[in-house]
N, C-alpha and C positions, 0 to 999 in steps of 0.2 A: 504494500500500500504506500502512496506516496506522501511524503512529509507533508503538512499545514506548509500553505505559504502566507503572509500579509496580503491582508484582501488589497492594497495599494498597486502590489505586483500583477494582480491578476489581467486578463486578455479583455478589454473593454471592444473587441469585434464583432461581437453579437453571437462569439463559440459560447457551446457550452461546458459548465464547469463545475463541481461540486465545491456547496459553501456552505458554511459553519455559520449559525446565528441563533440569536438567543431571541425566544419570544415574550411576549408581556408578563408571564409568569417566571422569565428569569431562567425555563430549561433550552438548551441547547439542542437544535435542531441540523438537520442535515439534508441538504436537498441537490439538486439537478437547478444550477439557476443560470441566466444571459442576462447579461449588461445590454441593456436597451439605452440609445442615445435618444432624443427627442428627434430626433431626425428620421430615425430608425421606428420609433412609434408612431409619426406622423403619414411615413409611407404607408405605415400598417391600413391606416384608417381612423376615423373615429375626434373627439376632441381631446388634445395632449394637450399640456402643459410643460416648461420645466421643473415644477414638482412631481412629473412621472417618470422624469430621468433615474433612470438606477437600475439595482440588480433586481430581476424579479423571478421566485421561486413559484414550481409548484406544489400546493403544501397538501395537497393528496392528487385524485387521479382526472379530476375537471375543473379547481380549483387553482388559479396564480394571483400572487399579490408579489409588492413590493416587499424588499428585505435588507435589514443591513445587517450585510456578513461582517465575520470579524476575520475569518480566513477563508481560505481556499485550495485546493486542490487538485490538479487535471480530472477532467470527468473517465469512471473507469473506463470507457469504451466497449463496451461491451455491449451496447443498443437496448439494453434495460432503462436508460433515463427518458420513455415516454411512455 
């Protein structure tokens, strides 16, 4: 398994990547998350802001929100992250 890195260092490309963060209760979660630019959500569709810039996880199987990781990891690649 590959070491934590500082979520600083991570791929802001729109790869996917596994990241470490902690929820409103304070536990540590672990997800499959992309760095979306407002750019990058604006092509998507819909109305963005620059407050929906950032990583965004999905925290079960239909389910994504915004997330601030505290680390990160290369995603294992193994095509289980959707």
């Amino acid at each position: 398994m590959a070491a934590r890195k500082p979520i600083e260092t991570a791929p802001k490309d729109g790869s996917k990547v596994t990241v470490y963060w902690k929820d409103s209760d304070g536990v540590m979660n672990e997800s499959i998350a992309q760095y979306r630019s407002l750019d990058r959500l604006k092509a998507a569709g819909g109305d963005w802001d620059e407050n929906d810039t950032g990583w965004w996880a999905y925290t079960d199987g239909h389910t994504q929100r915004k997330v601030k990781p505290i680390s990160w990891r290369p995603a294992s690649g193994d095509g289980d992250d959707e």
